[in-house]
C-alpha positions as CSV (number, residue, x, y, z in Angstrom):
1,X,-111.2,19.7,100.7
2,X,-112.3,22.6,98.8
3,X,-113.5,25.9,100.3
4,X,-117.4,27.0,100.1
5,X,-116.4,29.8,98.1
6,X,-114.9,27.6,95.4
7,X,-117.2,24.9,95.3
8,X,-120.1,27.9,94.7
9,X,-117.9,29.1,91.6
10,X,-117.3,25.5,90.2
11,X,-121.5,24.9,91.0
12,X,-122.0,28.1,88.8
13,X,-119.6,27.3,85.8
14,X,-121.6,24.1,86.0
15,X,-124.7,25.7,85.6
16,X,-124.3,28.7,83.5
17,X,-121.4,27.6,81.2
18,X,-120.2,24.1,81.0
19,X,-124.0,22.4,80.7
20,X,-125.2,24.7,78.2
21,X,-122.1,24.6,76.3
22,X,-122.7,20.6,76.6
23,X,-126.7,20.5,75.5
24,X,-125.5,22.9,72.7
25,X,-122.5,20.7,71.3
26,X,-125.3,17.7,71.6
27,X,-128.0,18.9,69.9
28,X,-125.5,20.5,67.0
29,X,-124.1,16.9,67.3
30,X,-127.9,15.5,66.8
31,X,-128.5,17.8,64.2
32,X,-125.5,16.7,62.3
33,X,-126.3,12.9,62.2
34,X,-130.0,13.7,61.1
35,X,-128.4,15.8,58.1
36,X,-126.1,13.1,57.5
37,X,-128.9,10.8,56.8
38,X,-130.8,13.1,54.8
39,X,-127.3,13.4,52.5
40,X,-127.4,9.2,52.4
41,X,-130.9,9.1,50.8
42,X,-130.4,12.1,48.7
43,X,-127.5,10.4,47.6
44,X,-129.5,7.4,46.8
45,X,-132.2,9.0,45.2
46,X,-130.1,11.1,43.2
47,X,-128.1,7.6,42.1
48,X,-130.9,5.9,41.0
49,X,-132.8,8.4,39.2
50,X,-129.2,8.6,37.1
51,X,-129.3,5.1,36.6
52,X,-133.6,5.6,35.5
53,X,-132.2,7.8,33.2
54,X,-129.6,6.1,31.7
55,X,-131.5,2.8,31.1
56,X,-134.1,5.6,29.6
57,X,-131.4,7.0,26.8
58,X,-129.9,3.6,25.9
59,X,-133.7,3.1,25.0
60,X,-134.2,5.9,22.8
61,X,-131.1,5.4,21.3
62,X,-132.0,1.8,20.7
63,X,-135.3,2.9,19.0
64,X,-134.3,5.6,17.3
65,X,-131.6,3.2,15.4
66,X,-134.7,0.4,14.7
67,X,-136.4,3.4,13.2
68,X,-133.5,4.4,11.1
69,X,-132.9,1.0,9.8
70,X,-136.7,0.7,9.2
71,X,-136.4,4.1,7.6
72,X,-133.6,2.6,5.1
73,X,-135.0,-0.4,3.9
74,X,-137.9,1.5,3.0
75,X,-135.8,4.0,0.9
76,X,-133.9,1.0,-0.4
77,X,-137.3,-0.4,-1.3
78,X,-138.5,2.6,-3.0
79,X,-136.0,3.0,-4.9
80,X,-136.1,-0.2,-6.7
């Protein structure tokens, strides 16, 4: 098979390089999906507090036209 000598070095790149290299990619891979999820419900959150604010806008816009109208049949009643 293989020679002491070599199956030392392969036991050492094991150890030193390729299982560090390995937990690092991992956690950086762990780290990623947690981020990933925190973009989702930021994402949502962000939607509907657009859409709260929308709804919000038509509604002023709605009562500030009942006020105007209001507004001009009082004119229009004043002035007769």
């Amino acid at each position: 098979m293989l020679d002491e000598p070599v199956l030392r070095m392969l036991n050492t790149l094991l150890q030193w390089i390729i299982a560090p290299v390995a937990a690092f990619v991992w956690m950086n891979y762990m780290r990623l999906q947690k981020h990933d999820t925190d973009i989702a419900v930021l994402k949502a959150s962000s939607s509907s507090a657009k859409e709260a604010h929308d709804r919000e806008i038509k509604e002023i816009r709605e009562t500030s036209r009942a006020i105007m109208a209001k507004l001009d049949s009082i004119e229009e009643a004043l002035r007769k």
